[in-house]
C-alpha positions in Angstrom: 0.0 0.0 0.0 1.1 3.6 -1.0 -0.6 6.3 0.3 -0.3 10.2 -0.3 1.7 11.9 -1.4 3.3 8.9 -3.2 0.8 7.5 -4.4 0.5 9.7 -7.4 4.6 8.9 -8.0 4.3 5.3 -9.1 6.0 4.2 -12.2 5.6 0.7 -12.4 3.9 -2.0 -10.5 5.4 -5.4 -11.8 4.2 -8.9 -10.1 6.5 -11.6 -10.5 4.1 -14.6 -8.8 2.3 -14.9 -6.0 5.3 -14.4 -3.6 7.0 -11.5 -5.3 5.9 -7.7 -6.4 8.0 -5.0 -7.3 7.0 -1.3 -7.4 9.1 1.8 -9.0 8.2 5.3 -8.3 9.9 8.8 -9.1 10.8 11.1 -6.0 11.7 14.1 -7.0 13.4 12.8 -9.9 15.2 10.0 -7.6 13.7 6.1 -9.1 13.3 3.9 -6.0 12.1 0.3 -6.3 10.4 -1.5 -3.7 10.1 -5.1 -3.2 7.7 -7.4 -1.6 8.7 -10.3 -0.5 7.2 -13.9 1.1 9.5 -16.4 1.3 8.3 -20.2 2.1 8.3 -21.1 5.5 10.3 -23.8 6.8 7.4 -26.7 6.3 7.7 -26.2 2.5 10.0 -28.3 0.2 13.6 -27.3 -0.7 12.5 -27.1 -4.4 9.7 -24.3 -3.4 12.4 -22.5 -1.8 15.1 -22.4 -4.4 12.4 -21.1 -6.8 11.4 -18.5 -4.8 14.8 -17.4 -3.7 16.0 -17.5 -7.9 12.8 -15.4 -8.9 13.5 -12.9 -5.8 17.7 -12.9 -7.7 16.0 -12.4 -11.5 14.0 -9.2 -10.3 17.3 -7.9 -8.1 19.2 -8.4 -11.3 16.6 -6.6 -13.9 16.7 -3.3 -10.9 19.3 -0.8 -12.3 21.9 0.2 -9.9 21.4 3.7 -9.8 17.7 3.2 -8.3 17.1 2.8 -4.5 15.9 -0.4 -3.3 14.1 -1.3 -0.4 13.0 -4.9 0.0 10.8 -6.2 2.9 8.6 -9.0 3.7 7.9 -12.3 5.8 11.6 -14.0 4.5 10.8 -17.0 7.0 14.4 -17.2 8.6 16.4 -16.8 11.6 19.6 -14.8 10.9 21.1 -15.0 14.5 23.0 -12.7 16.2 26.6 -13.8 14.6 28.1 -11.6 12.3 31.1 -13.7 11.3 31.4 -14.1 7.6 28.2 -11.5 6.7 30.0 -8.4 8.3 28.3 -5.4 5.8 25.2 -7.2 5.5 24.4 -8.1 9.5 25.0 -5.5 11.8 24.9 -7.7 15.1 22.1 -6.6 16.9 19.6 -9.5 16.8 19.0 -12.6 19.2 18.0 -16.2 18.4 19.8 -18.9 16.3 20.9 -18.8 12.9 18.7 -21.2 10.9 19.2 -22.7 6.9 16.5 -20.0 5.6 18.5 -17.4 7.4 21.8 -18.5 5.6 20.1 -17.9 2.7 18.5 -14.3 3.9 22.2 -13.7 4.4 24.0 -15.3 1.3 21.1 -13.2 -1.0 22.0 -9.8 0.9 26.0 -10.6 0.4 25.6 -11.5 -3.4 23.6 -8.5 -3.9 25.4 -6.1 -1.6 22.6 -5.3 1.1 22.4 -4.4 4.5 19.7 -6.6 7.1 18.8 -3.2 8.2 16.6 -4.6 11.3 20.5 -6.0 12.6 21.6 -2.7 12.2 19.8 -0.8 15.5 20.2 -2.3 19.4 16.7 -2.6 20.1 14.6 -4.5 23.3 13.6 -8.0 22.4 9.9 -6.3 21.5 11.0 -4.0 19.2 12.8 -7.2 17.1 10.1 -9.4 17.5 7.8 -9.6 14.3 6.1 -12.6 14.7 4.1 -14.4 17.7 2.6 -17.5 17.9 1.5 -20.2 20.7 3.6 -17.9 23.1 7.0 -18.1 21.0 8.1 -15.1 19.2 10.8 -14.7 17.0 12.3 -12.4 14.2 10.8 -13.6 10.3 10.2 -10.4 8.5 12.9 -7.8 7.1 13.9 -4.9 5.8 16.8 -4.5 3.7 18.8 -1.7 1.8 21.8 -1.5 -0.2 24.8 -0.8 1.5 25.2 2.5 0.4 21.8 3.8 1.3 22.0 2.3 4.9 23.1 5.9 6.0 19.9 7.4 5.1 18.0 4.8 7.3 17.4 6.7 10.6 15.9 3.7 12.6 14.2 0.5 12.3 12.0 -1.1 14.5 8.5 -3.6 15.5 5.5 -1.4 16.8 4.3 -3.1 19.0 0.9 -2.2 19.6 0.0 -2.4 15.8 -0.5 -6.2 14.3 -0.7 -6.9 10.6 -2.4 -9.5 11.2 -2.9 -11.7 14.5 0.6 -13.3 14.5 2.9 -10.5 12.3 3.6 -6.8 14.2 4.4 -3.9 11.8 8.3 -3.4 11.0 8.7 0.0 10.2 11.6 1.7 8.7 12.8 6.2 9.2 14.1 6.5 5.7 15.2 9.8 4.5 14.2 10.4 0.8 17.1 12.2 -0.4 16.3 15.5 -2.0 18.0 17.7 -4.8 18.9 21.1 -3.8 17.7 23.7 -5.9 19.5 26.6 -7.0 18.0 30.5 -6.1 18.0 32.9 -9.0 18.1 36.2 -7.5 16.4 38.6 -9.9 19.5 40.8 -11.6 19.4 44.3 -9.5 20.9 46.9 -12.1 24.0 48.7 -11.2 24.3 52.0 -10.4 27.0 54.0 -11.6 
């Protein structure tokens, strides 16, 4: 969902199946693509998850360089709270156990030079939490940035009195659009002699 003001800046919308979405809009003549992602969760078949994870690489690979790129969504893993080997692309602020989806979570951020923004700020075990179920809670849904546009990322966290639904709580991102400055042009005040 877009709402105003931005709304009224979308591009393109492209669905690539039932688990992926891509939408491009123009800010202030800055291209930014957004993903949506839902990954299979960890009952499903290896052969549904190497799918998924290839047609999530196709649309990373058709997204020029030169746009921004936010992807977020339910990616079904744990990524743990060692860094060793994804330095760049987990910034060690998480809890829990590293699990085979989150491997992967990791691997696609390293290949495609991202940053796991939600590792990125020390927050209380609520405010990492996006998922709860039969009194468990754990971490499933992300948020992630190129490298480069991590800096304009001012925090990231779970609000905990909002639900998505009755199991997911909404991960929200401070993301400052970059703007172009624009020049004055003073009006010419004639000379006096």
């Amino acid at each position: 969902m877009i709402g105003p003001p931005y709304n009224e800046n979308v591009m393109d919308v492209s669905r690539r199946s039932d688990r992926i979405m891509s939408v491009r809009l123009v800010i202030q003549e800055v291209t930014y693509t957004v993903i949506s992602a839902y990954a299979p969760h960890a009952g499903l078949g290896a052969v549904e998850k190497r799918l998924f994870w290839e047609s999530i690489d196709e649309v990373m690979r058709m997204c020029p360089s030169d746009h921004h790129l936010l992807i977020g969504g339910d990616l079904n893993g744990h990524i743990g709270t060692d860094v060793k080997g994804y330095s760049g692309a987990h910034g060690g602020f998480w809890y829990g156990v590293r699990n085979e989806e989150g491997l992967s979570i990791l691997d696609f951020s390293i290949a495609h030079d991202l940053a796991v923004v939600n590792s990125f700020f020390k927050k209380t075990g609520a405010q990492l939490a996006t998922f709860h179920s039969g009194g468990h809670s754990t971490q499933i849904d992300y948020l992630l940035l190129r490298k480069g546009d991590l800096r304009t990322c001012g925090d990231c966290k779970v609000l905990t009195d909002w639900t998505c639904s009755s199991q997911h709580r909404l991960l929200v991102m401070d993301l400052a659009l970059r703007r172009h400055a624009t020049r004055r042009v003073r009006p010419a005040q004639p000379k006096i002699l």
